[in-house]
Biopython code that builds the backbone (N, CA, C, O; Angstrom):
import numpy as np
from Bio.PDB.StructureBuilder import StructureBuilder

atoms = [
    (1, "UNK", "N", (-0.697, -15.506, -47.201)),
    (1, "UNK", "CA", (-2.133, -15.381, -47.062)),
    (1, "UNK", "C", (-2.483, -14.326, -46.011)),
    (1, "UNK", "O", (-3.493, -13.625, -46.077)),
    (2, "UNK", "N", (-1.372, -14.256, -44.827)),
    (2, "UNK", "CA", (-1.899, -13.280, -43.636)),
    (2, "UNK", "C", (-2.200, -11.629, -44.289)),
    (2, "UNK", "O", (-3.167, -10.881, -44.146)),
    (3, "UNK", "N", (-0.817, -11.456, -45.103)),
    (3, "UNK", "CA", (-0.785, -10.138, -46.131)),
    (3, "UNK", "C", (-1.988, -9.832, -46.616)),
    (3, "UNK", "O", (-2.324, -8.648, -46.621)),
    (4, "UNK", "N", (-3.123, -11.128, -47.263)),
    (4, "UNK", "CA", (-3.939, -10.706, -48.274)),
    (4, "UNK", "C", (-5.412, -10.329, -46.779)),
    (4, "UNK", "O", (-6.443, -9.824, -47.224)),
    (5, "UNK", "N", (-5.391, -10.475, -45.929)),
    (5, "UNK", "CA", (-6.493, -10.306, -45.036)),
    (5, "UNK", "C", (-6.267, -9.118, -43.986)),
    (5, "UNK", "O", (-5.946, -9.498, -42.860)),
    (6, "UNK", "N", (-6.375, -7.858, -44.166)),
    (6, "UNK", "CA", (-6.140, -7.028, -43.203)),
    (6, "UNK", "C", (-6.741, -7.294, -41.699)),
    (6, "UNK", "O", (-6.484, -6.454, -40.837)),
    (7, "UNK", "N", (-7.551, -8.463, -41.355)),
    (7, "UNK", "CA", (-8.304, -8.382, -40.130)),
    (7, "UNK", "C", (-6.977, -9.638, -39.854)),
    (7, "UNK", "O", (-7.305, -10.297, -38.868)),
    (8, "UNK", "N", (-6.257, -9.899, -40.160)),
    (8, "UNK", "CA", (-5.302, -11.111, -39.633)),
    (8, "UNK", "C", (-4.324, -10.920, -39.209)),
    (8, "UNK", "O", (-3.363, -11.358, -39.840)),
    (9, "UNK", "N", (-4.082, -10.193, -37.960)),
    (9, "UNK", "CA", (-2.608, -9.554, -37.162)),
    (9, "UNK", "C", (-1.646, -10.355, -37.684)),
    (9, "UNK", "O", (-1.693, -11.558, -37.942)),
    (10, "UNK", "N", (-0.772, -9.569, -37.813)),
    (10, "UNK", "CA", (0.784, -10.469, -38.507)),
    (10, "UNK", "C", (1.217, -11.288, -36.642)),
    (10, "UNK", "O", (1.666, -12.421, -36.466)),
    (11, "UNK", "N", (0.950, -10.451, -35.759)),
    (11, "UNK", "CA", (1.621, -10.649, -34.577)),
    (11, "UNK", "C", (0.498, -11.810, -33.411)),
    (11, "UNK", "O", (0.496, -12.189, -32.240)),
    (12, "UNK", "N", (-0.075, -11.930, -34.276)),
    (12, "UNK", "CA", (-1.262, -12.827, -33.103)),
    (12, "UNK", "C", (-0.826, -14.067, -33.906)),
    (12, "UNK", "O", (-1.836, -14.736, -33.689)),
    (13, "UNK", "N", (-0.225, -14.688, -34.509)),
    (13, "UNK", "CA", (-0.188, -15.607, -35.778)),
    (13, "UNK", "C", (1.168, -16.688, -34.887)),
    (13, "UNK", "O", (2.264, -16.184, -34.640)),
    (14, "UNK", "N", (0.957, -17.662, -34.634)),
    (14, "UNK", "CA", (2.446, -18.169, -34.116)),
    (14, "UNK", "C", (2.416, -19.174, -34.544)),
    (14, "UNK", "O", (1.333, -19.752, -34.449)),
    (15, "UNK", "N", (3.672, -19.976, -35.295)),
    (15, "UNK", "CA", (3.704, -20.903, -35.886)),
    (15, "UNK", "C", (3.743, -22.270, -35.031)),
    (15, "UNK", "O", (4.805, -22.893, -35.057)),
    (16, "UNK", "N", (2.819, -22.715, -34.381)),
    (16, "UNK", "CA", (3.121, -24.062, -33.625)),
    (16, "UNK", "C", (1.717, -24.659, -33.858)),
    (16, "UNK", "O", (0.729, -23.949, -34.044)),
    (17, "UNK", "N", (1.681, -26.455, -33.830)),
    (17, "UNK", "CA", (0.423, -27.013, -34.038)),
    (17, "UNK", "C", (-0.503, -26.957, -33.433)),
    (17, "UNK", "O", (-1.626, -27.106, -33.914)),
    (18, "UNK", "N", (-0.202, -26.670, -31.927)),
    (18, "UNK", "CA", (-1.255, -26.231, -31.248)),
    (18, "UNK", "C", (-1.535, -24.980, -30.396)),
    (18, "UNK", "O", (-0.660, -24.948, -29.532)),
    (19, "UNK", "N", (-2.319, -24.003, -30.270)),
    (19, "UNK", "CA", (-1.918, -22.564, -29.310)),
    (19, "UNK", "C", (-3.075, -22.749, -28.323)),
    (19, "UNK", "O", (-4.226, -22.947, -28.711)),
    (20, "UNK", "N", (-2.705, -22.671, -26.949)),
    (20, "UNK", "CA", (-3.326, -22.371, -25.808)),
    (20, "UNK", "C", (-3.653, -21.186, -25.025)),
    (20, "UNK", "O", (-2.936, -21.122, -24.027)),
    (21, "UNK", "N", (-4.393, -20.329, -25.116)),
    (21, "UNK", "CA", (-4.498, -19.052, -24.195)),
    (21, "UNK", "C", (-5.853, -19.146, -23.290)),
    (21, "UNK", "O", (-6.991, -18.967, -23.725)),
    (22, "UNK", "N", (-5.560, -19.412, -22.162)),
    (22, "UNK", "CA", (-6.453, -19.711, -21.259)),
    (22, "UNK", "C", (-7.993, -20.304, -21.504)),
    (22, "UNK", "O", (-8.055, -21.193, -20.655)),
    (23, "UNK", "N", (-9.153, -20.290, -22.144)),
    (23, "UNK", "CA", (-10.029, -20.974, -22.448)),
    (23, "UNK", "C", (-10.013, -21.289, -24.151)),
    (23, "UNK", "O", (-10.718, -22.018, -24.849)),
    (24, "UNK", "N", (-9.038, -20.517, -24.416)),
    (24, "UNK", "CA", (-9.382, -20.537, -26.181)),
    (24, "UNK", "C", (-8.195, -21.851, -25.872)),
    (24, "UNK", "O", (-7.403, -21.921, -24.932)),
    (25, "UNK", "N", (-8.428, -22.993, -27.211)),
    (25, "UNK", "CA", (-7.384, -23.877, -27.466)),
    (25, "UNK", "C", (-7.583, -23.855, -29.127)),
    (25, "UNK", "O", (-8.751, -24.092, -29.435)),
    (26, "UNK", "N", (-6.681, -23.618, -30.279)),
    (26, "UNK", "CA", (-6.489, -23.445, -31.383)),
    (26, "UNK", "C", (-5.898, -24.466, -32.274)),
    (26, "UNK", "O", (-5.607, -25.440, -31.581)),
    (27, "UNK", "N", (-5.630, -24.636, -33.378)),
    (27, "UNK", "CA", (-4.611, -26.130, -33.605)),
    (27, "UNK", "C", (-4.735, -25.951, -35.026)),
    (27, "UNK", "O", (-5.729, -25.266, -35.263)),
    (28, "UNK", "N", (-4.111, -26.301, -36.079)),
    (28, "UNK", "CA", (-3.696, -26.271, -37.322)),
    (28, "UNK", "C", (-4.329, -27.626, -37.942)),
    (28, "UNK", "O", (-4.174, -28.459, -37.049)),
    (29, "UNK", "N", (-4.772, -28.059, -38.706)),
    (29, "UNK", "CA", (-5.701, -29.044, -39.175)),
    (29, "UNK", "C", (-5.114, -30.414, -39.112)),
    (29, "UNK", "O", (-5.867, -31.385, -39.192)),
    (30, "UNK", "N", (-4.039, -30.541, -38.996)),
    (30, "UNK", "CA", (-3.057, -31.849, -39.005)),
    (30, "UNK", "C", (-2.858, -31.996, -37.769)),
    (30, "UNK", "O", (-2.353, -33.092, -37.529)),
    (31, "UNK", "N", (-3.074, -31.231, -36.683)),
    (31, "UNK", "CA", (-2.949, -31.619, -34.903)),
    (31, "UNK", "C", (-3.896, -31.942, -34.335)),
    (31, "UNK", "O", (-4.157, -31.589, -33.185)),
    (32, "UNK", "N", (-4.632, -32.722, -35.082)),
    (32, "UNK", "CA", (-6.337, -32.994, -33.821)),
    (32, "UNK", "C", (-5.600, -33.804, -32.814)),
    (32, "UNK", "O", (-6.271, -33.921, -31.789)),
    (33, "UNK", "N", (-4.646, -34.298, -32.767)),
    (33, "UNK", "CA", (-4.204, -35.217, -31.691)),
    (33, "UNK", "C", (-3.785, -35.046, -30.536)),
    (33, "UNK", "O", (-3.962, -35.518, -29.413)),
    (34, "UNK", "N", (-2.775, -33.730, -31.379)),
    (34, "UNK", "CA", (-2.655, -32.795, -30.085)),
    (34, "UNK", "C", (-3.758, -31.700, -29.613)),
    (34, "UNK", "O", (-3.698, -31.379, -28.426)),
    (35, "UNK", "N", (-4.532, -31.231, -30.234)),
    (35, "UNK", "CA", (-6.130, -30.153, -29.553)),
    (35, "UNK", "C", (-7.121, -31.697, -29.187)),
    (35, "UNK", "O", (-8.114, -31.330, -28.560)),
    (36, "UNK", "N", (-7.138, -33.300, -29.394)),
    (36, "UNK", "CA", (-7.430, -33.498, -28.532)),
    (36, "UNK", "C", (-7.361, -33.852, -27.172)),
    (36, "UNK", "O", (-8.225, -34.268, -26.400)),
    (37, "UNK", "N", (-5.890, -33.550, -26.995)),
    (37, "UNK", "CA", (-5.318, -33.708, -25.606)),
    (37, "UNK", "C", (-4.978, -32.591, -24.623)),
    (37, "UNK", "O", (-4.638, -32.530, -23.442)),
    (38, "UNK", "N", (-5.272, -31.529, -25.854)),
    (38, "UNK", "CA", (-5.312, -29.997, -24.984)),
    (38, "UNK", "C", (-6.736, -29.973, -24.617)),
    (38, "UNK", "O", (-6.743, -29.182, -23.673)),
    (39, "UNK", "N", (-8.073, -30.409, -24.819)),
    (39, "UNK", "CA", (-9.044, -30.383, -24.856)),
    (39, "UNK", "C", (-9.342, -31.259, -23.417)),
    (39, "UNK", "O", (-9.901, -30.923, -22.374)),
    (40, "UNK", "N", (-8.760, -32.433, -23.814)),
    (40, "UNK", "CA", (-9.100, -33.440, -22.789)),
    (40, "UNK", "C", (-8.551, -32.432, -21.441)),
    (40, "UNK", "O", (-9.190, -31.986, -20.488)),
    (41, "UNK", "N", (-7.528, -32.334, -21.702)),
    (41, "UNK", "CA", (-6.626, -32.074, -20.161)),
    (41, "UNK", "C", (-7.293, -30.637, -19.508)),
    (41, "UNK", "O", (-7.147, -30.356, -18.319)),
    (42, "UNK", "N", (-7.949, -29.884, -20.344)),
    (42, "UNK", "CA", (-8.673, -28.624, -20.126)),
    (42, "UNK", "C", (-9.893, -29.208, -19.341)),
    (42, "UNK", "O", (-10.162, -28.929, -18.173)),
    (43, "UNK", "N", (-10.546, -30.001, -20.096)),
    (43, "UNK", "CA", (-11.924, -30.442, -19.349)),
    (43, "UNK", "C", (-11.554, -31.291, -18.309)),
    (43, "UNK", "O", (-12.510, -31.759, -17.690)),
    (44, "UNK", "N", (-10.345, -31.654, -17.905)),
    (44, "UNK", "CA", (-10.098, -32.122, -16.573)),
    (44, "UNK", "C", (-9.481, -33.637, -16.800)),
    (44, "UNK", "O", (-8.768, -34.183, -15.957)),
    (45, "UNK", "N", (-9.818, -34.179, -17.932)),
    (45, "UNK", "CA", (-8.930, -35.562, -17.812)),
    (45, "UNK", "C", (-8.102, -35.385, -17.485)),
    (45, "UNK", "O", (-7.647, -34.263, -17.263)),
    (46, "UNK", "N", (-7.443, -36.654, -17.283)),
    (46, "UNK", "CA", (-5.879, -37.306, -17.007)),
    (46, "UNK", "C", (-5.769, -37.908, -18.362)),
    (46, "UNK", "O", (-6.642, -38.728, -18.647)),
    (47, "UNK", "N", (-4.763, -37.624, -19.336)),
    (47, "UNK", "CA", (-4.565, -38.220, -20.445)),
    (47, "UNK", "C", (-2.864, -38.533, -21.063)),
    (47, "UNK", "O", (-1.889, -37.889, -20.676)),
    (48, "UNK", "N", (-2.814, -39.567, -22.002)),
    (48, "UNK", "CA", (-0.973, -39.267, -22.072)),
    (48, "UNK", "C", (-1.098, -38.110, -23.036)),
    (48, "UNK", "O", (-2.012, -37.303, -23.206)),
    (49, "UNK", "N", (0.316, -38.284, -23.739)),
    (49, "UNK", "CA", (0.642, -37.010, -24.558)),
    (49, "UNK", "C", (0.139, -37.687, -25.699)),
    (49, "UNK", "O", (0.035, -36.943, -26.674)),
    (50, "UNK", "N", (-0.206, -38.868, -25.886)),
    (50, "UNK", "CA", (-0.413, -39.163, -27.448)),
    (50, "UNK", "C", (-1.339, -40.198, -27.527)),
    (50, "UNK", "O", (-1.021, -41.387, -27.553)),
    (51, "UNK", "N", (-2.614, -39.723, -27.571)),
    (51, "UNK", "CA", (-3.667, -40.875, -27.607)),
    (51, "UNK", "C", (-4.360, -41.545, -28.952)),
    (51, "UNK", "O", (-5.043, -42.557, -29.109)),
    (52, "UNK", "N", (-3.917, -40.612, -29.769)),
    (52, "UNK", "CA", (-4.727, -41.401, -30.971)),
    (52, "UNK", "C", (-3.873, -41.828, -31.960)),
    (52, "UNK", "O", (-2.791, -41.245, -32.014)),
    (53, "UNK", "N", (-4.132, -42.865, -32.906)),
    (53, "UNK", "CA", (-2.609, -43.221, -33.826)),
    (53, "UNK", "C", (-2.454, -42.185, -34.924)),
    (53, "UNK", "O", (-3.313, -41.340, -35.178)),
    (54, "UNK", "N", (-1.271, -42.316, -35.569)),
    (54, "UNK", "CA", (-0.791, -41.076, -36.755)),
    (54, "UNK", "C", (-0.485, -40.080, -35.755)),
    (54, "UNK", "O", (-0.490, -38.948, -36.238)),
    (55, "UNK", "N", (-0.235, -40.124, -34.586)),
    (55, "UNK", "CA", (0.261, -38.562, -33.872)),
    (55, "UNK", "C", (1.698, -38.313, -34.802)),
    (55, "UNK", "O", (2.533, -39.148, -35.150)),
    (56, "UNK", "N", (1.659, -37.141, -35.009)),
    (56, "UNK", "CA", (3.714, -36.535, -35.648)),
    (56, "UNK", "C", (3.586, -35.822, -34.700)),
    (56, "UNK", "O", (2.644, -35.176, -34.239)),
    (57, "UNK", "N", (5.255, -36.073, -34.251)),
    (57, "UNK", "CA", (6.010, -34.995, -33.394)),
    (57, "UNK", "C", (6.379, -33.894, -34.814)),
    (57, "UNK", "O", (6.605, -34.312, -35.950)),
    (58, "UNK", "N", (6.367, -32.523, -34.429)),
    (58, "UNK", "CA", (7.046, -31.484, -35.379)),
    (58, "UNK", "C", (7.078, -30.235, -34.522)),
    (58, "UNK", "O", (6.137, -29.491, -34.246)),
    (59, "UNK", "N", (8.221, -30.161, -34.194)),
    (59, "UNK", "CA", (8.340, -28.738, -33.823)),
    (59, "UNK", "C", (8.807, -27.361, -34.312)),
    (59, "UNK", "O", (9.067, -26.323, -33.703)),
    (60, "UNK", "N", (8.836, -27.829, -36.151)),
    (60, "UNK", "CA", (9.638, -27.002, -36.662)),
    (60, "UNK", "C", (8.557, -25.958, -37.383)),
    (60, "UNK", "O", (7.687, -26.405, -38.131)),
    (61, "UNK", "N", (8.660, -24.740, -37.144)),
    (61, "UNK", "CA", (8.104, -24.152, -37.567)),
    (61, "UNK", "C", (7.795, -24.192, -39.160)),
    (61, "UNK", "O", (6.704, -23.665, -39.378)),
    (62, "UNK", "N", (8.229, -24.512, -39.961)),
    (62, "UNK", "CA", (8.137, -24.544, -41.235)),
    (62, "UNK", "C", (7.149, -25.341, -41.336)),
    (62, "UNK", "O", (6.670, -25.323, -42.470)),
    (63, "UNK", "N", (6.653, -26.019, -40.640)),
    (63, "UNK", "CA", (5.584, -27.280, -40.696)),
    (63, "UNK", "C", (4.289, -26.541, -40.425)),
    (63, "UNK", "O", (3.268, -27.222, -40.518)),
    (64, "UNK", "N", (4.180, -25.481, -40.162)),
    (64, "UNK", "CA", (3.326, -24.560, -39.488)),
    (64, "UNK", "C", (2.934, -22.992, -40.730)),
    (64, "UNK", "O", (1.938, -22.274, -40.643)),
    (65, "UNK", "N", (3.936, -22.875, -41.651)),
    (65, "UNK", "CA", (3.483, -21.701, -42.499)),
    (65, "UNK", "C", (3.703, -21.856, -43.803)),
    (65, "UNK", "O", (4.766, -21.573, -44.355)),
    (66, "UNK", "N", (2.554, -22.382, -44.440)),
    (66, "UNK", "CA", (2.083, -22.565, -45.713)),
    (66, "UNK", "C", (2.166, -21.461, -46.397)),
    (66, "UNK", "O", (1.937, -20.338, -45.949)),
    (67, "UNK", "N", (2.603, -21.821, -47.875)),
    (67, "UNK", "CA", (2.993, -20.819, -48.840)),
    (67, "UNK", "C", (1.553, -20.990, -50.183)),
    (67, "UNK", "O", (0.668, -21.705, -49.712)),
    (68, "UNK", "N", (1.397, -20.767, -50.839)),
    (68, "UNK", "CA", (0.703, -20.876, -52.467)),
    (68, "UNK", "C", (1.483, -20.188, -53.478)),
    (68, "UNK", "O", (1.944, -19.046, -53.503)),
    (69, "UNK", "N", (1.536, -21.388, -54.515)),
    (69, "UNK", "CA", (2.320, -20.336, -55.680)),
    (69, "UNK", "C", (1.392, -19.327, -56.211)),
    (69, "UNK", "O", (0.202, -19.619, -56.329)),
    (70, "UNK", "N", (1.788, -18.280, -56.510)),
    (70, "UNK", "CA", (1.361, -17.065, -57.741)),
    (70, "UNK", "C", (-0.252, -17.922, -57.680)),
    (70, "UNK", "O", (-1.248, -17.834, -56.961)),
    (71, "UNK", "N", (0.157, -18.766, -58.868)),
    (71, "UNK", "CA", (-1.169, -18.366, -59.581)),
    (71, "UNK", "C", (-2.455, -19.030, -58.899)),
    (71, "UNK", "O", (-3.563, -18.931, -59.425)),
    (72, "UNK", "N", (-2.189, -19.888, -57.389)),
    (72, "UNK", "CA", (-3.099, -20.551, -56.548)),
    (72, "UNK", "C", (-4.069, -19.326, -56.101)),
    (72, "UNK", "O", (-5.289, -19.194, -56.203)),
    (73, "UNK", "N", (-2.632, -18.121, -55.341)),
    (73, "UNK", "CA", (-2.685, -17.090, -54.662)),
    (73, "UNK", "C", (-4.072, -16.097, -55.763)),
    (73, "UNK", "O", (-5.194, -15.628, -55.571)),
    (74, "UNK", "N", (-3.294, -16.186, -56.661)),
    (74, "UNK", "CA", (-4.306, -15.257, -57.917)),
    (74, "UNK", "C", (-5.747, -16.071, -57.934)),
    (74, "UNK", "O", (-6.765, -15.410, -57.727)),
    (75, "UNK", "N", (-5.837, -17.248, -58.136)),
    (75, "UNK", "CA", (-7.329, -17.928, -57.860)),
    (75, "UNK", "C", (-7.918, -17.729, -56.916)),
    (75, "UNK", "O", (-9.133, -17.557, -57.012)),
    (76, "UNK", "N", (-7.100, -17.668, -55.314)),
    (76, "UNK", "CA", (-7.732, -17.376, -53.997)),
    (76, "UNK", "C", (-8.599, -15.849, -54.065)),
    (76, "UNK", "O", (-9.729, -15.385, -53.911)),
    (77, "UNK", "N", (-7.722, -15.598, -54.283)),
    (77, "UNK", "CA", (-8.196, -13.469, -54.591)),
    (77, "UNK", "C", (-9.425, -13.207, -55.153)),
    (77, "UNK", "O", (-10.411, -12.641, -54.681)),
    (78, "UNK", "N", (-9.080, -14.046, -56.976)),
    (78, "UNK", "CA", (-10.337, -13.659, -57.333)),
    (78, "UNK", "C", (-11.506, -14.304, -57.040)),
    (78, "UNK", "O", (-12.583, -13.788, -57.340)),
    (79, "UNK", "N", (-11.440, -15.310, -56.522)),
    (79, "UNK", "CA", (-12.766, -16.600, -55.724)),
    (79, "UNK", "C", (-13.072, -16.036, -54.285)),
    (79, "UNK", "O", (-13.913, -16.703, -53.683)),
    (80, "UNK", "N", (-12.547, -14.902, -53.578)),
    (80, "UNK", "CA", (-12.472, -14.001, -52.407)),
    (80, "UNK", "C", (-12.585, -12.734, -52.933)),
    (80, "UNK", "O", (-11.941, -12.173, -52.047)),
    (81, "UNK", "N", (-12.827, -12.042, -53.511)),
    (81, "UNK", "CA", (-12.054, -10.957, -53.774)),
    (81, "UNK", "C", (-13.430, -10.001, -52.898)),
    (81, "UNK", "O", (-13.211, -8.946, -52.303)),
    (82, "UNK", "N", (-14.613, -10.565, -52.988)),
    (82, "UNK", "CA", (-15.244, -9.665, -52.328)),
    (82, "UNK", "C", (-14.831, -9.092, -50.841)),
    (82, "UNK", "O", (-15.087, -8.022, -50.290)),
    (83, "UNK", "N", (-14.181, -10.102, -50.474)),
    (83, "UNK", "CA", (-13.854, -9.933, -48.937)),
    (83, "UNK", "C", (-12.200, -8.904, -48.713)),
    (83, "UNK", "O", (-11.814, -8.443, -47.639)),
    (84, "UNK", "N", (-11.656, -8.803, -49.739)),
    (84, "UNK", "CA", (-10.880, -7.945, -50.029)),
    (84, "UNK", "C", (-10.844, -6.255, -49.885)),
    (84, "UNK", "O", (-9.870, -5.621, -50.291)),
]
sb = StructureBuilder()
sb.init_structure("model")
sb.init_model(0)
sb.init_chain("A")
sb.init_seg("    ")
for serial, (resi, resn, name, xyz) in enumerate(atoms, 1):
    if name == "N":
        sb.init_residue(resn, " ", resi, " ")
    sb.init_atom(name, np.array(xyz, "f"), 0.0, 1.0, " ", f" {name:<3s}", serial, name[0])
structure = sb.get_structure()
């Protein structure tokens, strides 16, 4: 998907559930658990590492970069294509 969007640096892109760079906090749609504990601990709580239930540990990157077959990819395009 990064390929099909020229405004989407290949190199700003890092595969982990949650990314922190000083006020920005980022997170992949399956980590609210963890962006809400990067959140909390930013705004100053004291919090553990795992406050809400369903937390997954995953540190494997593969958990992090989604593929689409062909013909998903071909639906995305033409349902986008203006932005192309």
């Amino acid at each position: 998907m990064r390929e099909s969007f020229a405004f989407i640096e290949e190199n700003n892109f890092l595969p982990q559930s949650v990314v922190e760079d000083g006020n920005i906090i980022t997170a992949v749609g399956n980590a609210f658990n963890e962006f809400a504990v990067h959140v909390a601990r930013k705004l100053g709580y004291d919090c553990p590492d795992k406050i809400l239930s369903g937390y997954t540990d995953s540190n494997d990157i593969n958990d992090y970069i989604h593929h689409l077959p062909k013909d998903e990819i071909l639906e995305f395009k033409e349902e986008f294509k203006e932005f192309f």
